[in-house]
N, C-alpha and C positions, 0 to 999 in steps of 0.2 A: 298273621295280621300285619299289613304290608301300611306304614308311615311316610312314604315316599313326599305326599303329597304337605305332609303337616311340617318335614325337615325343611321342604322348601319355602313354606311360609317362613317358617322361623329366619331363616337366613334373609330373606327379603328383609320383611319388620325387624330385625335387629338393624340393619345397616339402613332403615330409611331411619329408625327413630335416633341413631346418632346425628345422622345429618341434622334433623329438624333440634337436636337438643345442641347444637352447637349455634343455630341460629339466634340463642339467648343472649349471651354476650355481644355479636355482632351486632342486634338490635339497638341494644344501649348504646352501644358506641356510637354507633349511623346515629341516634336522636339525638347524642350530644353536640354529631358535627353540624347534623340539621337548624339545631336550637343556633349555632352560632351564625350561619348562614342566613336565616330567617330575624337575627336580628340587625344583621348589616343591610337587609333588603329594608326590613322594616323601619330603619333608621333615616330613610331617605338618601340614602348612598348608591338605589339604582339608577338614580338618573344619570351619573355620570363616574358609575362603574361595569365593566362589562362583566355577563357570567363570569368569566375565568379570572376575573380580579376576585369576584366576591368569594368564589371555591379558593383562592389564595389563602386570602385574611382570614377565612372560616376554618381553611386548615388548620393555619398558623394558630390561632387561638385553641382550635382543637387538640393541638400536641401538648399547649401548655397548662391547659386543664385533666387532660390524662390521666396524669399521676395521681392527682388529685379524684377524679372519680373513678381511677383503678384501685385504688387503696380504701374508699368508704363504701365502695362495692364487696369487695375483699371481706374486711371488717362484718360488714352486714351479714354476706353471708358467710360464712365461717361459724358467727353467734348462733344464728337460726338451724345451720348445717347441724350442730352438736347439742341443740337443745331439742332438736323433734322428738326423741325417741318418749322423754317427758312430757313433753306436749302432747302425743298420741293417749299417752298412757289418761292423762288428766282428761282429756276431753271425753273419751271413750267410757270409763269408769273400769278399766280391764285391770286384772288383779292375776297374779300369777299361780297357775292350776297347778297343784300337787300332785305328785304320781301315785298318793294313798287315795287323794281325791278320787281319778279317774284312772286309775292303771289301762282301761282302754286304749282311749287318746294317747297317752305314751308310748305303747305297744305298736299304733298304727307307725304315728311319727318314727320313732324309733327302726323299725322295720324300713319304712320308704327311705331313709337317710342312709341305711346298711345296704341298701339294694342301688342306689344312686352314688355312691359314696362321697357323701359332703357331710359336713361337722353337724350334729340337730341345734337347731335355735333354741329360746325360750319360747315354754308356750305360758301364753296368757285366753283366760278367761275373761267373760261379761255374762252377768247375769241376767240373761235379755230369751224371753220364751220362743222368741223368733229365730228362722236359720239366716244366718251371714256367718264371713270369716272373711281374716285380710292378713295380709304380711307386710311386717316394716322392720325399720331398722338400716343400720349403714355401713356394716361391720360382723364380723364373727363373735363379737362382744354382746351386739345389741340386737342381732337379727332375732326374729320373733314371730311366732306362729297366733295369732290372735282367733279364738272361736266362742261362737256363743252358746251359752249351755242348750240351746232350743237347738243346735244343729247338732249338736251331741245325741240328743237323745231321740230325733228324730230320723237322723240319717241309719240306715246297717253301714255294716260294715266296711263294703266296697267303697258303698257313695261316699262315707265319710273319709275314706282313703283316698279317693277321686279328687275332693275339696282339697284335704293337706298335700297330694302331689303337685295341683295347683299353685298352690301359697309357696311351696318349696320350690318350686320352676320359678317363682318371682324372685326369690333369693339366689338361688341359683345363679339364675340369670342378672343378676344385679339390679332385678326392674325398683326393688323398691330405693335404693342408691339414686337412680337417675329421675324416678318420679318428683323424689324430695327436692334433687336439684330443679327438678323443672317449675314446681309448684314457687320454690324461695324466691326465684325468678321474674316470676310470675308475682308474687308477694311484694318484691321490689317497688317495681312498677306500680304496681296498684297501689300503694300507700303514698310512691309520690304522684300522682296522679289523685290522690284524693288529697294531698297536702296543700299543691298548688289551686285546685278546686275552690278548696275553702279558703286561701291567702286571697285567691281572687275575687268571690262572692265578698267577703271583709272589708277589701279594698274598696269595693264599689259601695258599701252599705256603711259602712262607718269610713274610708277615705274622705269622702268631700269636703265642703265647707264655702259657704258664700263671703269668707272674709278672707281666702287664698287669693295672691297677687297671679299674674300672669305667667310669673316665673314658678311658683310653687304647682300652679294648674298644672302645668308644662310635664315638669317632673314627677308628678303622678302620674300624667296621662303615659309620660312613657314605662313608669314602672306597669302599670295594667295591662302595655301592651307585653311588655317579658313574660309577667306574672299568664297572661293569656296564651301565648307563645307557648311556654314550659306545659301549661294544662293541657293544651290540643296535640302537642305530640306526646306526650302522657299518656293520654286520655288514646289517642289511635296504635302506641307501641304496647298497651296493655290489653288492647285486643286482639293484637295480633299472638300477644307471646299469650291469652289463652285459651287462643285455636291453636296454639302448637302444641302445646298441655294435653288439649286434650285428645290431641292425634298424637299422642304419643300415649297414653294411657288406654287409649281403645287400641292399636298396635301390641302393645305390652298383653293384653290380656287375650287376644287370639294366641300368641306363642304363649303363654300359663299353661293357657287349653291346650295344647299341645304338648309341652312336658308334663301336664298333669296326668295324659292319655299314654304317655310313655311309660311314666317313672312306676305310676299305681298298675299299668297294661290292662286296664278296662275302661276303656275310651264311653263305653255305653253305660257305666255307672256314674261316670264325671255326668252326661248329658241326665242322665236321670236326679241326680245332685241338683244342675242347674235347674230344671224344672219345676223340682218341690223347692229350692229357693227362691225361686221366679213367682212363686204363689204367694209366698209369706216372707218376704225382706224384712229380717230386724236392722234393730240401732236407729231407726227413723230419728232417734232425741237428738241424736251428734244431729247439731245444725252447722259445723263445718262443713265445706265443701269439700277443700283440699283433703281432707282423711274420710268423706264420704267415698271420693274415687280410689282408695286403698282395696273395699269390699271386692267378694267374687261376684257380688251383682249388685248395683246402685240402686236403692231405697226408692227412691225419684227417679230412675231412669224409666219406669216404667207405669208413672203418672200419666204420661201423652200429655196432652193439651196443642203442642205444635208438633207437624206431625211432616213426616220429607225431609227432602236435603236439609233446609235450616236447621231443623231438630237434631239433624246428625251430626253438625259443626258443631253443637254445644253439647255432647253428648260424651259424658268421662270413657263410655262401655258402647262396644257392639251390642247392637239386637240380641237377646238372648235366643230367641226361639233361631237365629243365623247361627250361632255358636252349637246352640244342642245338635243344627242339621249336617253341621260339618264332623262332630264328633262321630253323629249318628252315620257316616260314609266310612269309618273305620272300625 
């Protein structure tokens, strides 16, 4: 049984999904330099400044705020970096599966980890009658095999081996390390984009006042236009960092499929796995997003309602029935 075709994907989607996850920071950086840019435009400084004066002063301002949003960037993530693996846990309601529990499930894992040879994770349980499973974690500490008792008991043997060589190709592979990064990222943005949102809706709704002089008018009107400024690149850098999110998560889970068709060597029980998950996705409750895209197949991915390219931009997962037909080629 000849892989040729699945090594070369891998090697592709590894080296596009660094590129695209290096693009996170860059982002920030370019809206910082933009926000200073857009405000020496907006200050009425274009009339008799040219572009390259104003990319000057926007520099200039830009180097000296740096530090200052390299460090509360830092800070931010680092906290969130080292709190996920609690935060999965809590959301999820996943409790750690004992080997008297299930001696099965151990034996599988066990076995896939001696034959690939990398350290076994924890595994955690959810008591959910439905089939899912996901891997998280940041670390040989914290890595983690997560399964629901309904894919336990409905998968054999193989499928269920198919699933855990999957979730171990994501550890493996580092995928859940760089997802986390991408999703905090992505969290960043998003919260100051809904911060400035709301300082500006405030502004406008409780700001006013008909007993304000000319001078105080003045000085509101320019704070609304920052406070607006700051929301609209916000608001356009959180879109983009999560379309990159999630080209980088549908990436990540074609190579899974691929080491999960290696490490277990039954490429057609992975695809038979997916299909009876594809019928019945647990964990629907977790109404996170960010730890909905951890699963081997999204709860919601398979809703429809928008349907085409658009659908695919917001889309954590490839096409299942794409996935089982490429497995189904091996």
């Amino acid at each position: 049984m000849k892989y040729v075709g699945i090594y070369s994907q891998q090697v592709r989607n590894n080296t596009r999904s660094l590129l695209l996850l290096c693009f996170f920071p860059l982002l920030i950086l370019s809206l910082v330099w933009v926000f200073f840019y857009a405000l020496i435009y907006m200050g009425g400084n274009a009339s008799y400044m040219t572009p390259d004066m104003m990319a000057y002063y926007a520099t200039d301002q830009w180097l000296q705020a740096l530090p200052w949003v390299v460090v509360a960037v830092g800070l931010w993530f680092t906290i969130a970096y080292f709190a996920n693996t609690a935060m999965v846990r809590r959301a999820t309601g996943a409790r750690p599966l004992e080997r008297r529990e299930n001696p099965r499930v151990y034996n599988i894992v066990e076995n896939l980890c001696m034959g690939c040879g990398m350290d076994m994770p924890k595994i955690n349980v959810i008591d959910d009658p439905q089939l899912n499973a996901f891997a998280s974690g940041i670390d040989k500490n914290s890595y983690t095999v997560t399964v629901t008792t309904g894919i336990c008991q409905r998968l054999n043997d193989d499928e269920l081996a198919g699933v855990i060589a999957h979730e171990l190709t994501h550890i493996r592979n580092k995928d859940t390390r760089l997802l986390i990064v991408s999703i905090i990222f992505v969290g960043i943005l998003s919260t100051i984009c809904s911060l400035t949102t709301r300082i500006l809706w405030n502004t406008f709704v409780y700001g006013g006042g008909s007993r304000r002089d000319s001078k105080e008018k003045g000085n509101g009107a320019a704070i609304i236009v920052v406070i607006a400024i700051a929301a609209v690149l916000a608001a356009v850098g959180y879109l983009f960092a999560l379309l990159t999110r999630f080209a980088i998560s549908r990436k990540r889970e074609f190579m899974a499929d691929a080491g999960g068709a290696e490490i277990s060597g039954k490429p057609l029980a992975l695809a038979s796995a997916l299909r009876k998950i594809s019928g019945d996705p647990g964990l629907r409750g977790v109404e996170r997003e960010d730890i909905a895209q951890l699963y081997i197949v999204h709860p919601q991915a398979l809703a429809g309602g928008v349907s085409g390219w658009f659908s695919g931009l917001f889309s954590t997962h490839p096409d299942t029935a794409e996935r089982i037909r490429i497995l189904e080629q091996f």
